[in-house]
N, C-alpha and C positions, 0 to 999 in steps of 0.2 A: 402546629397550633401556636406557638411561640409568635410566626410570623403574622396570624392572623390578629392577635391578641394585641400585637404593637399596634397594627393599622389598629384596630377599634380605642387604642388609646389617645395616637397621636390625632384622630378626627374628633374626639371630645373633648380637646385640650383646645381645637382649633376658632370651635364658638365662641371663644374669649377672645385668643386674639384678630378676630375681624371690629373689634370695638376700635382697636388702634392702627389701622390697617394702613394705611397710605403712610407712616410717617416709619412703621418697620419695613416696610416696603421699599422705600428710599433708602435705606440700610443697606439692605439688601445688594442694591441695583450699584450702590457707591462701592463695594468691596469684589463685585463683581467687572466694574470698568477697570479699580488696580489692576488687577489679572490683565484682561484683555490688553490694556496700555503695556502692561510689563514686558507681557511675550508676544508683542506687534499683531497681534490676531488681529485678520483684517476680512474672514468669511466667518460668521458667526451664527452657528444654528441657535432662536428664539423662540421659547413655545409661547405659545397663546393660553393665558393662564384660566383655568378653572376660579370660584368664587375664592375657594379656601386655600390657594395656593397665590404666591409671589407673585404680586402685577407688577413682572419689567418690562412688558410690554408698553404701559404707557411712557415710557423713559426713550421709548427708542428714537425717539428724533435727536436723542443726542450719542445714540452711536451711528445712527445715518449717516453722522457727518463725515465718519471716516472708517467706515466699515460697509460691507455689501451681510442685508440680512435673511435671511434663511427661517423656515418653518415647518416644522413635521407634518407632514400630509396621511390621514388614514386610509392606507393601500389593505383589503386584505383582512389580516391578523398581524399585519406590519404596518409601518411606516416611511414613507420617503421624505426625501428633501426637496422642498417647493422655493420659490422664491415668494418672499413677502410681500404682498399686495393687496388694497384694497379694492374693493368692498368684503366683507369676512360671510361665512356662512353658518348658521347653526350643523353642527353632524351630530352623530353619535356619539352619546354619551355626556351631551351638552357641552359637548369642545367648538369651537366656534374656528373655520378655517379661511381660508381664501380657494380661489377657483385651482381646479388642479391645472400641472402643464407635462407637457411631454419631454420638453425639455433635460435634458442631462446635467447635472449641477456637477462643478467641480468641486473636487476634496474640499472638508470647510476643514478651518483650522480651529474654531473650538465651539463646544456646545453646554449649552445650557439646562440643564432637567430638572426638571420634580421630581422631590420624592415623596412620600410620606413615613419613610424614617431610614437610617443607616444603622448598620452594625459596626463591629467591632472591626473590621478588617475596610470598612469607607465602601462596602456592596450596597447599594441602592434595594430601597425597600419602599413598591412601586403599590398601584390600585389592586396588583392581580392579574391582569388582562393577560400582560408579558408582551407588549406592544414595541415596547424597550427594548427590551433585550432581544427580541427577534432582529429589530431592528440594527443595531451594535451590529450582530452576528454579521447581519448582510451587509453591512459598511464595507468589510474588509478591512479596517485600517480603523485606529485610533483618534479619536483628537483629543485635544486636552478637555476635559470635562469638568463641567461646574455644577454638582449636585445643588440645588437650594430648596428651602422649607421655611415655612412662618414663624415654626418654632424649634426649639432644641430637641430633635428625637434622635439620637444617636444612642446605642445600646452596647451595651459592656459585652455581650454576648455574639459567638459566632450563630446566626440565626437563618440565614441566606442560604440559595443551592446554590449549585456550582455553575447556572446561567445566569445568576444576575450581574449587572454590570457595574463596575468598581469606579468610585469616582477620583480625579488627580485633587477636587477642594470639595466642603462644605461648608455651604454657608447658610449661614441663617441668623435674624436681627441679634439675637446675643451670644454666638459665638462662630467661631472661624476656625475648620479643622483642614491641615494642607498637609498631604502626604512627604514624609522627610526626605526624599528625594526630589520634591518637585522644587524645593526652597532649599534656598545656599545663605543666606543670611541668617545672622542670630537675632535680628532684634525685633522685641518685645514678644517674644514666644516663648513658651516653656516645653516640653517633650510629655508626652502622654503615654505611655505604653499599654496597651490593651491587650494583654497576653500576648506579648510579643511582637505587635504591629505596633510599631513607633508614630505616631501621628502628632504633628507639630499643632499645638492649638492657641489664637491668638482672641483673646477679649475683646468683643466689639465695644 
């Protein structure tokens, strides 16, 4: 219940912020190219954002420039990785994708997801479906992961099972949480400890 109760918080907090949408957005999408630039990610899984969720989508002509982009494809009760193309298509669940291919996509090296909030330990707290985490599961292999959301939903409490998937940042327009292993530098961060999961958080 815990988990349902965040989602029905975090989607009525989010009718507000669609009034300032484009300019948190850009927030967003700038904290998320650091990353990418820092750690040379040059295959980059991008989802195709819902109304109430992060548009970095329209930002990608400026990771085109030096990145190859990727897009979740609805397979199933899963997901794959497609390659990014236009023209998009409406599917289910009012996600909007491009044509599928048959194609085999190599390892991407970092991706990007929706949440609609975090816990205490950086575990993605998703629509429900479990689209996600199915997905992870069948990866095989990690990449470095960048949770992001419109707003600050991150919860003091362990709220998550033990399939959700755990992310290396969160971001969102007013705050920056990056797990204390992923970051080797001190500056301008303070340490968070959330019963016992150290999580380095940086003021946007």
């Amino acid at each position: 219940m815990l988990k349902n109760n965040l989602r029905k918080k975090s989607k009525k907090i989010l009718k507000e912020y669609l009034k300032f949408k484009f300019k948190k957005d850009f927030q967003v999408f700038k904290e998320c190219l650091k990353i990418i630039k820092k750690n040379k990610a040059k295959r980059i899984l991008l989802f195709i954002p819902l109304k109430s969720e992060p548009n970095l989508f329209k930002f990608r002509r400026l990771l085109n420039k030096n990145c190859e982009l990727f897009v979740p494809f609805m397979q199933d009760k899963s997901l794959k990785i497609v390659k990014l193309r236009l023209p998009l298509k409406k599917k289910n669940f009012g996600v909007f994708e491009p044509n599928n291919s048959f194609l085999k996509v190599k390892k991407i090296d970092l991706a990007i997801i929706p949440v609609v909030a975090v816990d205490k330990n950086l575990k993605r707290i998703g629509y429900g479906k479990g689209f996600y985490d199915r997905f992870f599961y069948d990866l095989g292999y990690k990449p470095l992961t960048i949770f992001v959301q419109s707003i600050n939903m991150l919860d003091n409490n362990n709220i998550t099972d033990f399939y959700d998937i755990k992310g290396d940042f969160y971001i969102n327009p007013y705050k920056k949480y990056y797990r204390k292993e992923i970051i080797n530098d001190n500056n301008n961060c303070s340490f968070y400890n959330l019963n016992r999961t150290w999580i380095r958080i940086f003021s946007c």
